[in-house]
C-alpha positions in Angstrom: -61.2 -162.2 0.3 -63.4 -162.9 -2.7 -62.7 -161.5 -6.2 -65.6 -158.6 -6.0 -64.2 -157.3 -2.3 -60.8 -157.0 -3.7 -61.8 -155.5 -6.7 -64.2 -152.8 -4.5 -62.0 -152.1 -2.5 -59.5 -151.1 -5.2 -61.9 -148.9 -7.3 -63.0 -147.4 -3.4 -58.9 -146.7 -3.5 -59.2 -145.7 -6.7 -62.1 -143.0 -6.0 -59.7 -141.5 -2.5 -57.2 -140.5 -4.6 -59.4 -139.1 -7.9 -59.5 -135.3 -7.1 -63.4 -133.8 -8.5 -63.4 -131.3 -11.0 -65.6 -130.9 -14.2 -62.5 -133.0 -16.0 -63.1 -136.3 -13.6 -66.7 -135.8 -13.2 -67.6 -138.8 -15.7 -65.0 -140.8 -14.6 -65.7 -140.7 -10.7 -69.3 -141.4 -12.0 -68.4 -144.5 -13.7 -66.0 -145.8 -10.8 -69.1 -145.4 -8.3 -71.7 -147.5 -10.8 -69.1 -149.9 -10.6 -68.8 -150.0 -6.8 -72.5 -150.3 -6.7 -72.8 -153.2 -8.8 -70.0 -155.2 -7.4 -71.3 -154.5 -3.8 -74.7 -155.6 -5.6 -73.5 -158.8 -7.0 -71.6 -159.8 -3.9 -75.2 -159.2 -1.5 -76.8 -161.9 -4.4 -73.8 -164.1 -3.8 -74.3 -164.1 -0.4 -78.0 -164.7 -0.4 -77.9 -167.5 -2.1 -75.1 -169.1 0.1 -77.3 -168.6 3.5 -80.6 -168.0 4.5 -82.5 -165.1 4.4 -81.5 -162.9 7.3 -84.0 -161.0 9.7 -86.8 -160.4 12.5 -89.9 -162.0 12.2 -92.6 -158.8 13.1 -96.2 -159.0 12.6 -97.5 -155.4 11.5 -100.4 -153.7 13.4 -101.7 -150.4 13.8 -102.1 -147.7 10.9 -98.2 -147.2 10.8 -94.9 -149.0 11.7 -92.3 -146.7 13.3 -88.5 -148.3 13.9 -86.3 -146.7 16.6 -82.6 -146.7 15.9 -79.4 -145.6 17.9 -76.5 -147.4 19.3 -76.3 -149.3 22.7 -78.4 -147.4 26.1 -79.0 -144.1 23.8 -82.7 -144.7 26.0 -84.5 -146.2 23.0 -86.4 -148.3 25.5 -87.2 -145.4 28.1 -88.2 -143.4 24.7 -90.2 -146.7 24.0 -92.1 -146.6 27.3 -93.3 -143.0 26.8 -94.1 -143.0 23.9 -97.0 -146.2 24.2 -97.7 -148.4 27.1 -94.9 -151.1 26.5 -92.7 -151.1 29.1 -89.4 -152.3 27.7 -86.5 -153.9 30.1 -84.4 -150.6 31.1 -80.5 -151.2 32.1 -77.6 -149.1 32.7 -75.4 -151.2 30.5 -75.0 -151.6 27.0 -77.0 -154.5 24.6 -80.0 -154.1 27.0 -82.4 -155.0 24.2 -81.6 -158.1 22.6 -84.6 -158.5 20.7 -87.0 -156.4 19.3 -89.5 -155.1 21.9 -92.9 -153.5 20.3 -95.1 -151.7 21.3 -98.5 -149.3 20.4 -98.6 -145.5 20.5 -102.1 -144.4 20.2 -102.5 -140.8 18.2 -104.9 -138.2 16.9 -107.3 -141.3 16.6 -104.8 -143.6 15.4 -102.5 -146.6 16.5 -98.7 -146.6 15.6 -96.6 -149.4 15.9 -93.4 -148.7 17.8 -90.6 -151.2 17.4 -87.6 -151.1 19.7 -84.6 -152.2 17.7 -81.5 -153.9 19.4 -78.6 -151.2 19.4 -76.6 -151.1 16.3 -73.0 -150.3 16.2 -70.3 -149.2 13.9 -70.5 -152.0 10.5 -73.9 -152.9 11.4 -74.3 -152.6 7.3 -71.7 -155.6 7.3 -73.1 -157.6 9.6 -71.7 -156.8 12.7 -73.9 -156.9 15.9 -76.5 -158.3 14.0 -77.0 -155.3 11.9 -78.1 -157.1 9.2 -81.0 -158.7 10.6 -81.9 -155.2 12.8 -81.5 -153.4 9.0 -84.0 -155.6 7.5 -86.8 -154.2 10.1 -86.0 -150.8 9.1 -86.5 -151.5 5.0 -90.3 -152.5 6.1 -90.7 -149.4 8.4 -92.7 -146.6 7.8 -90.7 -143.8 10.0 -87.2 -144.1 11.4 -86.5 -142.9 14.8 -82.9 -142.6 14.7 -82.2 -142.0 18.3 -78.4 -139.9 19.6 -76.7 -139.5 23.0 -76.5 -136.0 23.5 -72.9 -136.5 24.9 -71.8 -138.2 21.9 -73.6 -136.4 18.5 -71.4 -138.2 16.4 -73.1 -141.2 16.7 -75.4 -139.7 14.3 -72.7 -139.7 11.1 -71.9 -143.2 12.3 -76.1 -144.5 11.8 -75.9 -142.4 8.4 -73.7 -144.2 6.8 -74.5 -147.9 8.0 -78.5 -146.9 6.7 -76.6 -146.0 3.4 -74.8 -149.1 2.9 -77.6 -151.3 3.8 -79.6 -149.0 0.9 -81.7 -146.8 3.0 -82.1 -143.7 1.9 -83.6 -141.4 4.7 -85.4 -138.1 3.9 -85.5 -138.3 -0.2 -87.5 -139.2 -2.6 -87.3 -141.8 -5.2 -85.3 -139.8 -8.5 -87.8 -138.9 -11.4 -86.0 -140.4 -14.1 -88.0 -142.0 -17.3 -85.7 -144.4 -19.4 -87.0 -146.2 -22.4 -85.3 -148.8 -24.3 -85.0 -148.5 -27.7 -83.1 -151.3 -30.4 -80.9 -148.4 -31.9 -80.4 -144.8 -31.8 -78.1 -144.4 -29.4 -78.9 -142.7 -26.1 -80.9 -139.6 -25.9 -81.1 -137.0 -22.9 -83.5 -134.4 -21.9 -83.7 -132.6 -18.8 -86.7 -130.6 -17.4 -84.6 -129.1 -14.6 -81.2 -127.4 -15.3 -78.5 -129.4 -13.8 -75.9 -128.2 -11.4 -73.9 -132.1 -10.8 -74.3 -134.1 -13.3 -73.4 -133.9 -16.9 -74.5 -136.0 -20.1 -71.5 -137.6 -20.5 -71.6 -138.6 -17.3 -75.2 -139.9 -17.2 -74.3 -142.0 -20.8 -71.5 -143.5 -19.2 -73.5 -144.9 -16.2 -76.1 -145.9 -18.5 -73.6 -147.6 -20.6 -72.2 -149.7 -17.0 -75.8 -150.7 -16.9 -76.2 -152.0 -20.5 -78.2 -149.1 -21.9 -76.6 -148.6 -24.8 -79.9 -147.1 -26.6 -82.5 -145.0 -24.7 -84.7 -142.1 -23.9 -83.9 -141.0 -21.2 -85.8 -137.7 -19.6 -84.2 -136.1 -16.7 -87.3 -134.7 -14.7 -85.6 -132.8 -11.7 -81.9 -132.0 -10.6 -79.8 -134.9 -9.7 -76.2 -136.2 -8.7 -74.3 -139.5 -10.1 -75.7 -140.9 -7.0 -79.0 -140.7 -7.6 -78.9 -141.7 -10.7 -76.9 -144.9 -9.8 -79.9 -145.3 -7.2 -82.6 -145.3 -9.3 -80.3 -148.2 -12.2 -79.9 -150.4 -9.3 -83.5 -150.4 -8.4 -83.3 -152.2 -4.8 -83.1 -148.8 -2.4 -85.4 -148.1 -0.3 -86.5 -144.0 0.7 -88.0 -143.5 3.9 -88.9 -140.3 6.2 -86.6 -140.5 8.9 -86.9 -138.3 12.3 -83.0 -137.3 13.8 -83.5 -137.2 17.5 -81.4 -135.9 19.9 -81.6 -137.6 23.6 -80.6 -136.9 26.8 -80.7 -133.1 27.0 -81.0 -133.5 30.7 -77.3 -134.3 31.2 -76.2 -131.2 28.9 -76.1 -128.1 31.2 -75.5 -125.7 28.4 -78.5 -125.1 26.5 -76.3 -123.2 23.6 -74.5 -126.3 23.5 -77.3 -128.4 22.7 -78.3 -126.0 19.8 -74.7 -125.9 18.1 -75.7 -130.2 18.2 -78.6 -129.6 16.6 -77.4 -127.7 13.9 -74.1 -129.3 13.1 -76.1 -132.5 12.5 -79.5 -131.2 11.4 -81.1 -132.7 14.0 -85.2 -132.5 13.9 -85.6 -132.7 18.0 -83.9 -132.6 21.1 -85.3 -134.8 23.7 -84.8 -136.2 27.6 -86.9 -139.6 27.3 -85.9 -140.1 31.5 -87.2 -136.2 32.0 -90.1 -135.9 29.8 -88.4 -133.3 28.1 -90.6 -132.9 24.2 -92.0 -135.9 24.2 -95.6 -134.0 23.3 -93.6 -132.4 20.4 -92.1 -135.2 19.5 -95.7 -137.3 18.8 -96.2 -134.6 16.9 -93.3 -134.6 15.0 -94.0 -138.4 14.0 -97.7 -137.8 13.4 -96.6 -135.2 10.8 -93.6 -137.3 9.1 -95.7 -140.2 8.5 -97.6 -138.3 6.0 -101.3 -139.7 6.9 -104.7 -138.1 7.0 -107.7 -139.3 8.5 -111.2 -139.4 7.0 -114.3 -139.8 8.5 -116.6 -141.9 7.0 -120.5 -141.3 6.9 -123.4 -143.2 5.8 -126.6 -141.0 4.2 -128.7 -139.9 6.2 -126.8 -140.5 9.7 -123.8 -138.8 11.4 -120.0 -139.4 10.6 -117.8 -141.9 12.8 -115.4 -139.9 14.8 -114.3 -142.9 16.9 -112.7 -145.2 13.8 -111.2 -142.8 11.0 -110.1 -144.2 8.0 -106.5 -143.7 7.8 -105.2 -142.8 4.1 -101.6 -141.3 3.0 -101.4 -137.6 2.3 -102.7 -137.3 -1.3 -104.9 -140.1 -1.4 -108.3 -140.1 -3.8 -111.3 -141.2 -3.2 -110.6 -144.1 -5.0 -108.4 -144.8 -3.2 -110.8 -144.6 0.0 -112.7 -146.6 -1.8 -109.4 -149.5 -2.2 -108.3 -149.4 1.0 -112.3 -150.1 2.4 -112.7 -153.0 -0.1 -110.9 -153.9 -3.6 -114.4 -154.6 -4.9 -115.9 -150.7 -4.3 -114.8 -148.8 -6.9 -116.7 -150.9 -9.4 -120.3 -150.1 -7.8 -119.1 -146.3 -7.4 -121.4 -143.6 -9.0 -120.2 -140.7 -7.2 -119.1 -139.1 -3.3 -120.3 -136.3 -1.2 -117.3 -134.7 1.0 -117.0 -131.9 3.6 -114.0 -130.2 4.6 -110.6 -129.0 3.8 -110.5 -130.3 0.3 -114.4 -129.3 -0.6 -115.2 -125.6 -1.5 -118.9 -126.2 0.5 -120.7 -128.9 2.6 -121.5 -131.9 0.8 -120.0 -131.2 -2.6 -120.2 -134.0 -5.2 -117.3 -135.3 -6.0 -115.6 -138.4 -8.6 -113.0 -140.7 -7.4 -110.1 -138.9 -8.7 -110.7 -135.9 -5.9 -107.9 -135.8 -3.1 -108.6 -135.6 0.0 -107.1 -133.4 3.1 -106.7 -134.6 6.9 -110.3 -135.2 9.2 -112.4 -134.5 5.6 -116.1 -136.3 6.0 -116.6 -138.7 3.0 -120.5 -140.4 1.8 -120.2 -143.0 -0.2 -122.5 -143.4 -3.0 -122.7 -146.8 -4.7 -124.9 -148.8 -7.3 
């Protein structure tokens, strides 16, 4: 056992037995920045000594949704219903051995669907090839993390392997500004009361890190672990969809419902029955966060066929970005209609944000 594992697992030891109170709050703070950079440093280590572990996927499409879940949960059935890639179905576990994709066309758009090989319990560490399945899911868009209805726990298990493989699911990057400074010490202000987290706390992280002098500003409510999230800098947050499959072979419907709520579950499915598969294209249309604009020359009619797909709270600048690098330098102003215009045709600057099916004219030097 190297040096760093033995020392993890002792401050993990170390963290079991610390009861949390207002008292300890700093000191179970400091103990988990430590764990994180060990784990950290040991991940480096390990690069270095082998090569660079995962699945070679081309993207295609407008978006690139993973599906996750452990061995025959029906993430190939799901797979096949979902787009017109018919993935290798067996009764027996490791079915999919590699990653199978396929294309779910969608309100005018094509999604990527990727079929990942059944992860297990210590997927995080390796085992199973988790490691190289995990690295997909860091590149993804959407996660379809995918549960057998007869065995919901599965769902805590796939929780906390995306964790320690530095996947957050569902959150949002923390808003937390830190400047360094030479001297002066370090400096908090929040802009959101704070319920978990104290300053002595925070300045004792920060110190772990080598900030010994800083501004730091504090822009929403947080825990030590996001705060530890955002000093090491290598997490990733993406939307994640918690799917509940094969309904078909739970009798009880009340049953089902107590599943979905103990977990938090998003959608219950039956990929073999059919069972919400409309809702649940609906469900991933609306967690990737995209909107589609229609783009129009002057003088003739918009194209309806070949939207231009944007993220939710995109500009037209950024219209103009994604069309060609180049175009916002020969841009003297827009004409839009829709949800994001007050009338037809209003005249509009770059920094305007658009809304879902909005008609955009270009109008450049």
């Amino acid at each position: 056992m190297s040096d760093y594992n033995k020392k993890i697992e002792e401050l993990e030891e170390e963290l079991k037995k610390t009861k949390y109170n207002k008292a300890t709050q700093h000191h179970i703070g400091l103990i988990k920045a430590k764990i994180a950079k060990l784990k950290t440093e040991g991940e480096k280590k390990q690069g270095k000594k082998g090569t660079k572990e995962g699945y070679s996927i081309r993207k295609t499409g407008n978006a690139t949704v993973s599906i996750i879940g452990f061995p025959s949960v029906g993430k190939s059935s799901l797979l096949n219903k979902l787009t017109n890639k018919e993935s290798k179905i067996g009764d027996y576990d490791f079915t999919t051995l590699n990653v199978i994709p396929g294309v779910m066309e969608y309100n005018g758009i094509k999604i990527q669907m990727l079929d990942l090989p059944g992860v297990i319990e210590g997927a995080s560490e390796g085992k199973g090839r988790g490691k190289e399945i995990m690295s997909v899911l860091r590149t993804s868009d959407l996660i379809l993390i995918i549960i057998d209805a007869l065995k919901p726990e599965q769902y805590e298990i796939i929780k906390k392997e995306l964790y320690g493989v530095n996947i957050r699911i569902n959150r949002k990057k923390p808003r937390i500004k830190i400047i360094k400074k030479i001297r002066g010490g370090i400096n908090i202000s929040f802009l959101k009361k704070q319920k978990n987290i104290d300053k002595k706390t925070i300045e004792e992280v920060l110190k772990e890190y080598k900030y010994n002098n800083a501004d730091v500003v504090i822009k929403e409510e947080i825990n030590v672990d996001d705060l530890i999230d955002f000093l090491e800098g290598n997490r990733v947050y993406i939307n994640a969809l918690k799917i509940l499959n094969k309904t078909d072979l739970v009798k009880n419907e009340e049953k089902i419902k107590n599943i979905m709520k103990k977990y938090n579950l998003n959608i219950a499915i039956s990929a073999k029955d059919n069972i919400n598969i409309r809702e649940l294209k609906e469900s991933i249309w609306n967690s990737l966060d995209l909107i589609r604009i229609y783009m129009k020359e002057p003088g003739k009619d918009a194209d309806k066929e070949k939207p231009l797909i944007l993220k939710k709270n995109s500009t037209i600048k950024d219209a103009c970005e994604k069309i060609h690098n180049e175009l916002i330098n020969k841009f003297r102003f827009a004409r839009a209609t829709g949800k994001s215009t007050k009338f037809p045709n209003q005249k509009l600057g770059p920094d305007h944000v658009l809304k879902d099916e909005d008609v955009l004219e270009l109008h450049l030097d």
